[in-house]
N, C-alpha and C positions, 0 to 999 in steps of 0.2 A: 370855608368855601369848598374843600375839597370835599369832606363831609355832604354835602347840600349837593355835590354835583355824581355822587355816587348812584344816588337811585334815578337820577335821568340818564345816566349811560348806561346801568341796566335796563332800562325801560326802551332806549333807542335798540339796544340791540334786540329784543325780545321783539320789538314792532318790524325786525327785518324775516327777510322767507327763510334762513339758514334759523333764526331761531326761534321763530314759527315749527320749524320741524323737527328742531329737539327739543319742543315743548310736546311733542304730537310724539318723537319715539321715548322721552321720557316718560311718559304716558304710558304706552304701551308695556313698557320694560317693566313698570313698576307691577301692573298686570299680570304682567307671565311670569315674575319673579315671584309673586306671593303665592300665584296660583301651585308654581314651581314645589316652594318650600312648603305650602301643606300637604302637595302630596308626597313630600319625600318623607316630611313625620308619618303620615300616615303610613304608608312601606313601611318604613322603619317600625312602628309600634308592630303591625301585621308580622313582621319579620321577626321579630321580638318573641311572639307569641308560636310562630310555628319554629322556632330554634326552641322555644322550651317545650313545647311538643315532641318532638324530636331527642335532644340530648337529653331528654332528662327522663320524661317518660317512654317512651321505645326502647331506649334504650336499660332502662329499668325489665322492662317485659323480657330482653333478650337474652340480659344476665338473669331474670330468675329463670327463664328457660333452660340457660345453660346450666343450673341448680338443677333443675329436675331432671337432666342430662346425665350430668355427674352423680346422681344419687342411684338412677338404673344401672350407671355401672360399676358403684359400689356394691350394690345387689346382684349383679352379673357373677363379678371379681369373688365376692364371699359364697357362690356357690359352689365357682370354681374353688375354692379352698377345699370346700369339705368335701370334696372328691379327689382332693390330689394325693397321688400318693406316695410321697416322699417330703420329709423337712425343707429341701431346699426348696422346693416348687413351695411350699407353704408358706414361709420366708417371703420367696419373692413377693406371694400375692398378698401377704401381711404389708407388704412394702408400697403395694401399689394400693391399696384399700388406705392409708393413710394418706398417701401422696393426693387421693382425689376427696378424702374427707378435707386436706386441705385448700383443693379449688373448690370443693360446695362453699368452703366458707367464705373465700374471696369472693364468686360469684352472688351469695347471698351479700355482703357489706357492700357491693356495689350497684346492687339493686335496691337497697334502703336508702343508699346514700343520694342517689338519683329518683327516688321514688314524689311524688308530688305532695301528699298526706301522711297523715301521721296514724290513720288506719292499715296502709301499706307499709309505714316499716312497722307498727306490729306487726303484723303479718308475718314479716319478711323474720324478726325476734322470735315469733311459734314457730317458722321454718326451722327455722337453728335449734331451738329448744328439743323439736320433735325431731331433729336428724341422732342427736346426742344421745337422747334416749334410745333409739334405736339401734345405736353404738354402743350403748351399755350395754341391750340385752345381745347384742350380737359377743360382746367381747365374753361375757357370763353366759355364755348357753353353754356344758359340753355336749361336744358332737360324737362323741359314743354311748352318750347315755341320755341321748336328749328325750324327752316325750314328744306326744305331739301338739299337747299345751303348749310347750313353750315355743315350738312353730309355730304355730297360733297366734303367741303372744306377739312373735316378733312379727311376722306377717299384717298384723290390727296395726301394729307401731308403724309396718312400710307405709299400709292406707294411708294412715295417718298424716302421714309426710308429705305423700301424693295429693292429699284432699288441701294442707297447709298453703303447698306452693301454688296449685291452681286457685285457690285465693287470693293470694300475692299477685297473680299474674291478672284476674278480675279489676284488683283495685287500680293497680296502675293501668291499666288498661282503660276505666274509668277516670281515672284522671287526666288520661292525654284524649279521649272525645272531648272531655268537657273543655279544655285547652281549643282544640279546636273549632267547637262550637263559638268558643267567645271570641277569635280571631276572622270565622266568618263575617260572626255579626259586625264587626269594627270596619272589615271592609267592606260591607254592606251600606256602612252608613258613611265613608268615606266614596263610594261612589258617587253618592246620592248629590252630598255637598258638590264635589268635585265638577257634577254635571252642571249644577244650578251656579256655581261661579263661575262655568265656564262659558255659557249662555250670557250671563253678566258683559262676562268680559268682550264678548262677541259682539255687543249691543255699545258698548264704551267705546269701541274703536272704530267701529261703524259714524260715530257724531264726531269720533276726531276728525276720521277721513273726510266728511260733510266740510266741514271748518274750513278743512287746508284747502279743499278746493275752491269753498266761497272766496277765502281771501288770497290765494293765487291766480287761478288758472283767468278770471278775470280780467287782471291788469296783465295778465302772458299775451291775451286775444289782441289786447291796444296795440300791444308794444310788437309781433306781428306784423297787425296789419302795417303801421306805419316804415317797418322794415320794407316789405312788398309794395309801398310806394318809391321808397327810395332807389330798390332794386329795377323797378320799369323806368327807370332816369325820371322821375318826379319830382324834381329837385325842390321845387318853389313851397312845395304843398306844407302844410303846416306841423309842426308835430308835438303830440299831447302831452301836457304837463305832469311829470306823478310825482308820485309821493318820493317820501326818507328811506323806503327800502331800497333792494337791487332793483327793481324795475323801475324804478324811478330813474336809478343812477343809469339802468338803460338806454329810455330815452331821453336821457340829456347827454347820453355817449352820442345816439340815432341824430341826435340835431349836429353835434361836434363834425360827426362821419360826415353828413351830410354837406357842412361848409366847404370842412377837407377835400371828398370828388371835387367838386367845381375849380376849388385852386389846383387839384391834381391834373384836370384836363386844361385848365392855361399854360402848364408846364410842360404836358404832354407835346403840346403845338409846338413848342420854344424847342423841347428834345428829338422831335422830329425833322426838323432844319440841321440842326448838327447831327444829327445820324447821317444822315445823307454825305456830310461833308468826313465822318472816321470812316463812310464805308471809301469811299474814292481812296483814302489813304489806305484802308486795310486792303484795297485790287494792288492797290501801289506796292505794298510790303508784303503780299501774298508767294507762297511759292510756287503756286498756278499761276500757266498764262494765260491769261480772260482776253478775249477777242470777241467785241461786238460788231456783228455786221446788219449792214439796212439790206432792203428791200433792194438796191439798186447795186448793193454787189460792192459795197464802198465799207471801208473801216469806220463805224461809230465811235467804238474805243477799244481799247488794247492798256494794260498793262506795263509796266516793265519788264516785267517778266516774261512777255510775251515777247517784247520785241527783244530781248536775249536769245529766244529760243528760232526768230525768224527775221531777225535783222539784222545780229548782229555775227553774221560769218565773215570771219578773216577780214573784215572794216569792208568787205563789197557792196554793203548797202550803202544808198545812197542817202544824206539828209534827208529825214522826213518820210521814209518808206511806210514806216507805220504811225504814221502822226493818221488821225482823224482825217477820210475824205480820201484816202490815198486808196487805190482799188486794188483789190485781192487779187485779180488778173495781172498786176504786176509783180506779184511776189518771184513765180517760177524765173522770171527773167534777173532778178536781186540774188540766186545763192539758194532760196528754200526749196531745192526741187522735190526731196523727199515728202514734206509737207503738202506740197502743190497737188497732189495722187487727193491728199485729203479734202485739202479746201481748194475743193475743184470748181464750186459753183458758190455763189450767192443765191443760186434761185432753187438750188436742188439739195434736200437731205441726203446724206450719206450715214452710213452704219459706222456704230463708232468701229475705230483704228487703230493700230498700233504703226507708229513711225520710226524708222533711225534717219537720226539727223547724221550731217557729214562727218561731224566731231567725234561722233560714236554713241551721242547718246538715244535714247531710247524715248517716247514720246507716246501716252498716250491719249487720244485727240477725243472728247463728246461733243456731240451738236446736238442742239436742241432749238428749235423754231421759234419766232416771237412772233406776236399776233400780229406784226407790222409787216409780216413778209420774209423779214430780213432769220439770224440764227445769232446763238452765243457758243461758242468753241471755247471749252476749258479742256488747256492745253497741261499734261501732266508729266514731271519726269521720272518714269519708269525704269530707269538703266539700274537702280540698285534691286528691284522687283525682280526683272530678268536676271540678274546675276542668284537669286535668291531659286529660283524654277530652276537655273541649270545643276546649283546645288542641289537640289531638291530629286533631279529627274536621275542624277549619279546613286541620290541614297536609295530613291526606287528600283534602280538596276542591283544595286547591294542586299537590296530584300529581298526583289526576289533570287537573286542569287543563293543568299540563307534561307531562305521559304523551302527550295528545292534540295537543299543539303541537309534538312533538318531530318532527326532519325524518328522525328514524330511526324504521323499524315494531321492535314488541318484545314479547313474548310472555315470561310466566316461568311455567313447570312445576314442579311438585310434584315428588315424590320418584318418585309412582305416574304422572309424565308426563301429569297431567292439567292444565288451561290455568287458569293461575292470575290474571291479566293479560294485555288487549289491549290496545295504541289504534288511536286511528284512522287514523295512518299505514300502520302495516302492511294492514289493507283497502285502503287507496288502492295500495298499492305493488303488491298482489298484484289488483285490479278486485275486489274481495268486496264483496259489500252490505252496508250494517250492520246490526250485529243478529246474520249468517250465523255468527258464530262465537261463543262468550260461555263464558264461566269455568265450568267442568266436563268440556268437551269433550275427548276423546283427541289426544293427540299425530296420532296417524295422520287422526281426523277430520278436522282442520285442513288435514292434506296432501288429503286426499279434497277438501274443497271448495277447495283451490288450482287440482286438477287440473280439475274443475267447473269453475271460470272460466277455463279456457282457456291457463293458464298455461305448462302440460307437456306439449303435445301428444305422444301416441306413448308415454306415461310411464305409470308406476304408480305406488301407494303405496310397494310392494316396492322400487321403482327407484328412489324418490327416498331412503327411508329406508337403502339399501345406500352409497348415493352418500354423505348425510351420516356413514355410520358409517364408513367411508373416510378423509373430510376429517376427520373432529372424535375419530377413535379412535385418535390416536398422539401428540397432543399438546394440551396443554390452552392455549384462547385464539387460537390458529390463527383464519386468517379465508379461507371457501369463499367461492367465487364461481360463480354460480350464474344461466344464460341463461335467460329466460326467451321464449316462445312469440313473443311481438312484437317481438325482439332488443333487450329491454333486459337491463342487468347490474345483479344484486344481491350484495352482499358480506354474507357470514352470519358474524357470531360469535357461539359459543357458552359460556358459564362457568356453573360446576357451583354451587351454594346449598349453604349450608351445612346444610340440611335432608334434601340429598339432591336434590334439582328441579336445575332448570338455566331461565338465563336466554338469550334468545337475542337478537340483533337484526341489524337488518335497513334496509339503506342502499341506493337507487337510485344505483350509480356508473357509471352509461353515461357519462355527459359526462365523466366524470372518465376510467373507461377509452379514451375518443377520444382525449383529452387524451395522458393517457400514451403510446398508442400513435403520436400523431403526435409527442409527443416522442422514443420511441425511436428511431422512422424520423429524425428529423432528426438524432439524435446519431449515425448511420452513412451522410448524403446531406448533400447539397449542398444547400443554402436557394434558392439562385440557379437550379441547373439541377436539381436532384432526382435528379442524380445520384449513386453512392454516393463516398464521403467515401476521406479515408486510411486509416481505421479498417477500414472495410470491406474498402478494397483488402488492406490487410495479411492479412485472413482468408482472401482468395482466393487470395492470392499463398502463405498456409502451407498453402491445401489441396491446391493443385499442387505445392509441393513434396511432399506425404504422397504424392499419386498418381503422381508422376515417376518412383519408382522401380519401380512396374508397369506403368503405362504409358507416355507417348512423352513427349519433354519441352515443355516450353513458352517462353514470351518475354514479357518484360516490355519495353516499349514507353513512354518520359516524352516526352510533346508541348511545345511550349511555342509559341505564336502568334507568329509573327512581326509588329512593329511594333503591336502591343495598344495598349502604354501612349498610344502618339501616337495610338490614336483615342481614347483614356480624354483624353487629354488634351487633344485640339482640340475633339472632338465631343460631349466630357461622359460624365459614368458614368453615365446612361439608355441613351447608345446603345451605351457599352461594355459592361451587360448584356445589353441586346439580342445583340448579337454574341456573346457569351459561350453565352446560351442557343441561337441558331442554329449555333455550330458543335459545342455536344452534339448537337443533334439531327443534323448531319450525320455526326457523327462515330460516332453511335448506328447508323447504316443502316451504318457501313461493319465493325461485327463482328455476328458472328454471337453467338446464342444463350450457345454455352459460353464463350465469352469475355467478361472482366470493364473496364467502363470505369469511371473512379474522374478526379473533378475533386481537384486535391491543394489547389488554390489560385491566386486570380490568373487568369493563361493558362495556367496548368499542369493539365496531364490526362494521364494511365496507363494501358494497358490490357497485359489479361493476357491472350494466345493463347494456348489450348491448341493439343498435339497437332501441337505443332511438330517435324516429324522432321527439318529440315533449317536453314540460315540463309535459303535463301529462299524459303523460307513467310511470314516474318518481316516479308523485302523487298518479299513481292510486297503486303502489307498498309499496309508504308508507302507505297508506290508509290501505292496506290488514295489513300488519306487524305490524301498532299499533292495528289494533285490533287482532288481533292471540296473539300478546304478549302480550296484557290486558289483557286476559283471565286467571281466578285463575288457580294457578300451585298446587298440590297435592304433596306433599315431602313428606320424610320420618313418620314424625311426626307434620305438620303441613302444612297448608293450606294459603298460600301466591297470594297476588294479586300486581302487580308492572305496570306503564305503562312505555314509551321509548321515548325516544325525536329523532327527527332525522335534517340533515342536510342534502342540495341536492349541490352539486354543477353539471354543466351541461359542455360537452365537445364538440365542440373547444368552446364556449361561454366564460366560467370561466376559460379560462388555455389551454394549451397544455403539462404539463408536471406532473411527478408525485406529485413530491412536491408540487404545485399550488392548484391541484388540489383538493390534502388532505388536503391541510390549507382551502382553500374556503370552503370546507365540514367542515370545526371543527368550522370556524366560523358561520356558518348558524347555525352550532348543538346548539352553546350558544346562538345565538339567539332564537332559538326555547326554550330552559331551562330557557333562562331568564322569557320570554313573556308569556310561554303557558308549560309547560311540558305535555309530551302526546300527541305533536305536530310535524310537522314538517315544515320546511321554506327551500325556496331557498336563494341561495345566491345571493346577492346585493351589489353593486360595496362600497355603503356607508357602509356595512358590515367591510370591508377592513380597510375604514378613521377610524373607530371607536377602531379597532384593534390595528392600528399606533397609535391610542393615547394611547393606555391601554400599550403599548412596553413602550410609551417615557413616563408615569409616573413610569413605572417597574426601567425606568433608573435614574430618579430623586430622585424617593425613595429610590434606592440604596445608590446615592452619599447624601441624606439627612442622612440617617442611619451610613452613614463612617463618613460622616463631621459633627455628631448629632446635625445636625440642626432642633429641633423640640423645643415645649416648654412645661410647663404644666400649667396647669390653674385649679381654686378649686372651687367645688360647696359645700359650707356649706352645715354639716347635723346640723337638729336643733330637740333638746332633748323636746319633748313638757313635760316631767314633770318635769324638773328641767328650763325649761324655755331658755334656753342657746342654742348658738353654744358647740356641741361635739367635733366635728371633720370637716374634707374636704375632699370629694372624688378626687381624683387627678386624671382629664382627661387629654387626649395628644391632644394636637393642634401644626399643622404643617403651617406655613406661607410661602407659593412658591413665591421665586423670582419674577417669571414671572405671575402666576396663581393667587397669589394672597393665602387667608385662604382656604384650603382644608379639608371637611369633616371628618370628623374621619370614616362615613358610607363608604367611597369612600377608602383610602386608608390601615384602617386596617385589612378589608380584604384581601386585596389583599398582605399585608404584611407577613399573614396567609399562602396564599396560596404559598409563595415566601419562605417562612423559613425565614424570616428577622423581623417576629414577637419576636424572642429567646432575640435576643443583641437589640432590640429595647425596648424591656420588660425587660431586663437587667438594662439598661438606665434610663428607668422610674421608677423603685423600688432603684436604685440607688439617683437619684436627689430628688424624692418625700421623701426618708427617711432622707436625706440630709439637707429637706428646712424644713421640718415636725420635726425636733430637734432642729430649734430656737423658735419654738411655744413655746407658756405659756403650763405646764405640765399638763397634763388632756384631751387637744388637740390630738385626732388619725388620722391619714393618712389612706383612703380606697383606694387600689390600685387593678384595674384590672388585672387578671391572664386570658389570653386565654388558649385555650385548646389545642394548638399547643403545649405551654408551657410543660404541663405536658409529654408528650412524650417524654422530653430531662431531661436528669439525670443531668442539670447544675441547674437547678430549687433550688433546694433545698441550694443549694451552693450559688448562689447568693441574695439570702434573707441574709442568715446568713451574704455574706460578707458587702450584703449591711446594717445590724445592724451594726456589727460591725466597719464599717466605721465613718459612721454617730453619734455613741453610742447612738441610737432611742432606747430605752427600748423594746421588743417585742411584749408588751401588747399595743399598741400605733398601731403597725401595725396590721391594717385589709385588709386580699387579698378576694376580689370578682370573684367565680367563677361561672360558670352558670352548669346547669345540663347535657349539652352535657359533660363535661367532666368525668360526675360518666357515660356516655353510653356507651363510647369506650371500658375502658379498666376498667371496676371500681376497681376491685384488689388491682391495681398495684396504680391508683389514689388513692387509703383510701390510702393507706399505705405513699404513699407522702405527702398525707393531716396531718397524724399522724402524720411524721417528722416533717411538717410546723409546730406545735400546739405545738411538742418540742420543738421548739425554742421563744414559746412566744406568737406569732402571733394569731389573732381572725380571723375564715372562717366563711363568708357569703356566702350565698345562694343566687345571685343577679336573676333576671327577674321571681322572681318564679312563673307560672300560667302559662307559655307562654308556656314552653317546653313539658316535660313526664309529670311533675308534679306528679309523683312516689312516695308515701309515703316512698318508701324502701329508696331512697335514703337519707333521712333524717333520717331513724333508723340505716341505716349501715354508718352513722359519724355525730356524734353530732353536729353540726351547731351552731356558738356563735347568728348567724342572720339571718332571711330572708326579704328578697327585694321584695316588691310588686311590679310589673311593673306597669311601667306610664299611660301603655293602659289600667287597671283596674280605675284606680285615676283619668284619666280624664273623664272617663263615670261616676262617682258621681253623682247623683242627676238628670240624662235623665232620658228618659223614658224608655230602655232597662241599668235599671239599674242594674250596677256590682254591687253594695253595700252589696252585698249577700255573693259574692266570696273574699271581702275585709274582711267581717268580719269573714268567715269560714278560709283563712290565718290570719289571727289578732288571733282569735280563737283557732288555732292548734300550731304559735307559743305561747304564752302563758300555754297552756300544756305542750308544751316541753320545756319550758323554755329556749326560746330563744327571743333574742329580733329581734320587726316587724319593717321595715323603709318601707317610701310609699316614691316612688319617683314621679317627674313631679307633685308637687304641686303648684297650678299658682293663685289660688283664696279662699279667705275668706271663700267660701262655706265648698269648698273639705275641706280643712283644719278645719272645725267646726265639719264636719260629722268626718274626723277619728278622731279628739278626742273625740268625741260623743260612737266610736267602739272600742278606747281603744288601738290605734295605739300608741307605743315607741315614733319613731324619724322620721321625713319629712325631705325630700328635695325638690326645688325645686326652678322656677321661682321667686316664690310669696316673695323668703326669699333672692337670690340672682342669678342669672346668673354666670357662671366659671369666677372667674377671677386672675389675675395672682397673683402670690407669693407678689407679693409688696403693693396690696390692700389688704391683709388680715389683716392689723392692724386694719383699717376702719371699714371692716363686725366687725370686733370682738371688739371694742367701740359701735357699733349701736346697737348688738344684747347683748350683755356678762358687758358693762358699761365698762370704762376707766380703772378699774381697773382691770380688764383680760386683758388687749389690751396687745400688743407686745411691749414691749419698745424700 
């Protein structure tokens, strides 16, 4: 049964309009989809044919192209051969004539491989053949005794090669028209179809549309009309029977609906009786008093609530005052006298009212007339309204209160632009009197008396109101700035009211605009000399490069002052800016206009000459500048002479770009500082290699300093009156992977200059106090302090911890520092040196003679020692002899009670003469060379007997 009842409930639904019409878009779909899928084969085949077009043959043409490319300049390359005249040039071009017999071959297997027939890679096979040969005779020709047969020959053989490839390039060439020809033709005849199905299709859907409207639109017109009887209250009329579709079940809804009004209007009658009787209850429970009055001046009805509001004062009404029938002219006589002003008449409208009744409350009373003569009075209580306005008319006073104390002017407009709000700032801001403007007045008025007080000079209405539609007509909340007559700056913003008006205001920011602008100027100048900055330079340095390529080139120029820091440093940073600012300005007079001078930093200064056509335009500029800048400078209290080193880099030559061009100038600069100070030098390519090497020790040194890979090694001090080894100065020696023993001259500068001197000298007073605590007792470690050191507050801290570790006694450690250190900061240095001297520790005076050689420094910190440098000790005994300055140090420490070491002692001699002068303790060659922790048992049996040695 269920079987049997399957194809009648398909066949019910198919006989309905919903599926009717997806038998009508089924249709259609099945239509567009076929039509769809052959033309997307067809594409696709088309597409098919021009990819093999394309990849296979063009691309065949482009590679043998570039055969024939590479073969001219294998024939280029081997002319240049036989004219070159030296083996290496012959080499090379041996080198490169294979290199591109290698691309001919590439290029030739890649145009066979893509080629379409099998007459193009022959072709493409005699290409190759005939290049080979042509390599044969070229390799077999001599070129000192060639004839000119065998030019000939080989020349026949180039033809040869030329006539092969344009072959090659024919055939594939023919292959990809013919490709293309047959992709035309396919879409040619995919058009064709395409149109004539599509005509079809056109004609298919045309008799479906016929269909659906025969068998809808039809029975739609019935079903219609009999709506539009129903809708004119036709109730009785008949209505048409239809089928098993929707429209059937329409109008057999149309008949249902139609029952439903009729029982709906019997209800209606029944709910219009009881309406009448919830409204009398809702006047009843209403919070308005309703008062109806007749024609004759008499109450109809009233409320409860009414007669609370007029009957019921202090119980003086009497029974019945507002019952129905009772007259309004008796109310004023019952208690309602306030009201009575209102319902003064029965016969007369009155404008609505506001009343206080006696109790205090608030009343407000509407009349409105009935057609009978008589009025209804809906009585309202207002007392919390009024409370709500007196609140309201306080916050008004408060506003404008802050309207007039606000430090911005403000003005709000209507929709119609008329002035809806002042205060008194805006008069102030704009000089207007008060009063001159006030709330009604035009937009434009306002502008008029702006211009009136003098604001605009030269301006108009027109002018200013174009200018604001400018500023405020592209985006909403924008803020104009806007000058006024006396050069102050006002900031205007504008936002639109939801009424339509717009508010506006208005801020005096001159001080604020100064403000800005001297900050802009300072974030692209110099604080100190107002000169411009890096920032700035870099702009001028990209603007020449934009115009170098039309016009002439130019030179960037990095200065750097000779000996700065040591006036910063003796003479204080007052007179170090002083000098700072005196040599911009000298350095200001020595360029011209178009040229850019830029402070970078420091003593560092850059300038940019245009319009440099040669290098010594460059030179003749540095030439003026160091002498201008050599010239003594007159300060405040003292008379200073400095010179300037310079670097030149040259554009397009050294760089096209800013950065390039500043690094080529900075390394020129060190070269010039190195070589010559007072000098200047161009840049040189080998400038650069030297630079790269200076990076990649910066980078070795780094990972040596993490991975502590360095070591120490000792040079015995030897006691000349006790005859013995003392002690061991502890040098650092670093041993490179690759490099091999590196200087101490070479990289402890640079460790300096890196801050990797701190944990490197950390390390070395660590391990030297470490290895110097298995010595035999008596034994002291001298350990180098740089003067980078002193600058870090860990200094002090790492001694200690390094005692402490180690448990070295503190009188064992001696730190050697040299007299640069008492120049920087000396203060701050005694006071570290004290700390040191609290923990134990003995300070020498190492290189003494070399530096200031300042007696102060020696009186402002007792010294346990001083260090005669090597360069005094090895001149012993010449003929410009030091022996003088050995014995005047020898000399002065002994006065002061400090003991004297001579270092670099290499010879019998020296070493005869300062005992002769009464010298302490020696070091040197003569006694031992540095050597590591594990030889010192050795030194100290040789020099101390066996039984000092180290067990």
């Amino acid at each position: 049964m269920s079987a049997a009842g399957t194809p009648r409930r398909v066949a019910d639904r198919l006989s309905t309009i919903r599926g009717r019409i997806f038998i009508a878009f089924l249709i259609m779909s099945l239509i567009t989809g076929a039509l769809g899928i052959y033309a997307t084969l067809g594409i696709r085949q088309a597409g098919f044919l021009v990819n093999r077009t394309y990849d296979q043959s063009l691309m065949s043409i482009n590679y043998a192209r570039a055969a024939a490319t590479d073969f001219a300049k294998m024939r280029a390359v081997f002319v240049r051969r036989t004219i070159a005249p030296d083996a290496a040039t012959r080499a090379r071009l041996d080198a490169e004539l294979a290199e591109l017999a290698i691309n001919l071959a590439e290029d030739l297997t890649i145009a066979v491989e893509r080629s379409q027939s099998d007459r193009a890679a022959r072709a493409g096979i005699a290409v190759q053949g005939a290049v080979s040969t042509w390599d044969e005779i070229r390799r077999g020709l001599d070129l000192t005794a060639a004839t000119s047969s065998a030019w000939e020959a080989l020349d026949r053989q180039a033809a040869m090669v030329d006539g092969q490839i344009d072959m090659l390039v024919n055939y594939t060439a023919g292959d990809g028209f013919t490709y293309r020809q047959t992709a035309r033709t396919i879409v040619a005849s995919e058009i064709r179809f395409y149109a004539a199905a599509t005509g079809i299709a056109l004609l298919l859907s045309a008799v479906v549309a016929w269909l659906l409207n025969r068998r809808i639109m039809r029975p739609v017109k019935a079903a219609s009309a009999a709506a539009e009887r129903i809708a004119a209250g036709r109730l009785d009329d008949a209505i048409p029977i239809g089928g098993r579709d929707e429209l059937g079940a329409l109008l057999r809804a149309m008949g249902s609906m139609r029952d439903n009004i009729r029982a709906m209007m019997a209800r209606e009658v029944n709910q219009r009786r009881s309406a009448q009787a919830m409204l009398a209850d809702a006047l009843e429970s209403s919070r308005e008093g309703v008062v109806v009055v007749d024609a004759e001046g008499r109450i109809a009805l009233a409320n409860a609530q009414a007669a609370d509001f007029f009957g019921g004062q202090a119980g003086a009404m009497e029974p019945g005052a507002m019952e129905p029938g009772a007259p309004v002219a008796a109310l004023p006589a019952r208690g309602a006298d306030p009201a009575a002003r209102v319902l003064d008449s029965a016969r007369t409208l009155a404008r609505d009212g506001e009343v206080r009744l006696a109790d205090g409350r608030w009343l407000r009373v509407s009349r409105s007339a009935t057609q009978a003569g008589g009025f209804v009075a809906v009585c309202s209580d207002i007392s919390v309204l009024k409370e709500q306005e007196a609140r309201l008319t306080a916050t008004n006073l408060r506003l404008d209160a802050a309207l007039d104390n606000m430090s911005q002017g403000l003005c709000l407009y209507d929709a119609d632009h008329r002035l809806m709000v002042v205060n008194r700032r805006y008069c102030e801001i704009y000089g207007l009197a008060p009063g001159s403007i006030a709330a009604g007045i035009s937009a434009r008025d306002v502008l008029q008396r702006c211009i009136e007080a003098g604001n605009h000079p030269g301006r108009t209405v027109a002018d200013l109101q174009v200018e604001e539609a400018e500023a405020f007509g592209r985006a909403e909340g924008r803020t104009f700035v806007q000058e006024l007559g006396d050069g102050r700056i006002v900031a205007i913003e504008k936002r639109s009211t939801a009424d339509g008006g717009f508010v506006a205001t208005y801020e005096d920011v001159t001080e604020r605009r100064h403000a800005e602008a001297r900050i802009a100027f300072m974030a692209r100048h110099d604080a100190l000399t107002n000169l411009p900055n890096r920032i700035f330079l870099g702009e001028q340095i990209d603007s020449a490069i934009a115009q170098a390529g039309r016009d002439s080139g130019f030179a960037v120029l990095c200065l750097n002052l000779d000996d700065f820091k040591l006036v910063n440093d003796t003479l204080g940073h007052p007179c170090g800016d002083e000098l700072l600012r005196a040599a911009a300005s000298r350095l200001g007079a020595c360029v011209r206009e178009v040229d850019s001078l830029a402070r970078l930093g420091g003593d560092e200064f850059a300038i940019v000459q245009r319009g440099v056509d040669r290098p010594e335009d460059a030179a003749i500029l540095a030439r003026r500048i160091i002498d201008v800048l050599g010239a003594p400078y007159t300060l405040a209290d003292h008379t200073v002479t400095l010179g300037v080193s310079i670097g030149i880099s040259l554009a397009p030559s050294d760089g096209m770009s800013c950065d390039k061009l500043l690094k080529n100038a900075d390394v020129a600069l060190d070269r010039a500082k190195a070589e010559a100070r007072g000098s200047f030098r161009f840049f040189e390519p080998e400038m650069d290699a030297r630079l790269q090497a200076r990076r990649l020790l910066e980078r070795d040194l780094r990972e040596a300093v993490a991975a502590e890979s360095f070591e120490l090694h000792y040079q015995p001090i030897y006691d000349l009156n006790a005859e013995r080894v003392c002690g061991f100065e502890a040098l650092l020696r670093w041993n490179h992977p690759e490099r091999g023993r590196i200087s101490p001259a070479e990289f402890i500068p640079l460790a300096e200059e890196l801050g990797l001197i701190i944990p490197l000298g950390e390390w070395v007073m660590r391990r030297a106090c470490q290895e110097a605590s298995r010595w035999p007792e008596g034994l002291k470690v001298a350990v180098n302090v740089s003067a980078v050191q002193f600058t870090s507050a860990r200094l002090i801290g790492a001694v200690r911890e390094a005692l402490a570790a180690s448990g070295l006694p503190g009188r064992r450690l001696e730190l050697e520092i040299t007299e640069s250190v008492l120049v920087a900061n000396p203060g701050t240095t005694t006071a570290m040196l004290h700390s040191l001297k609290g923990l134990g520790a003995r300070v020498s005076m190492d290189d003494f003679g070399t530096g200031y050689s300042s007696l102060s420094y020696l009186r402002s910190f007792p010294f346990d020692k001083i260090k005669i440098d090597q360069s005094f000790v090895r001149d012993l005994g010449q003929a410009d002899d030091s022996g003088f300055i050995v014995r005047a140090v020898i000399g002065l420490g002994a006065s002061l009670g400090m003991t004297t070491t001579a270092e670099g002692v290499e010879t019998e001699a020296q070493l005869a003469r300062l005992r002769e002068e009464g010298c302490d303790e020696v070091q040197g060659y003569l006694f031992s060379r540095p050597v590591p922790s594990s030889d010192i048992p050795g030194l100290l049996r040789r020099w101390n007997g066996e039984a000092r040695a180290i067990a």
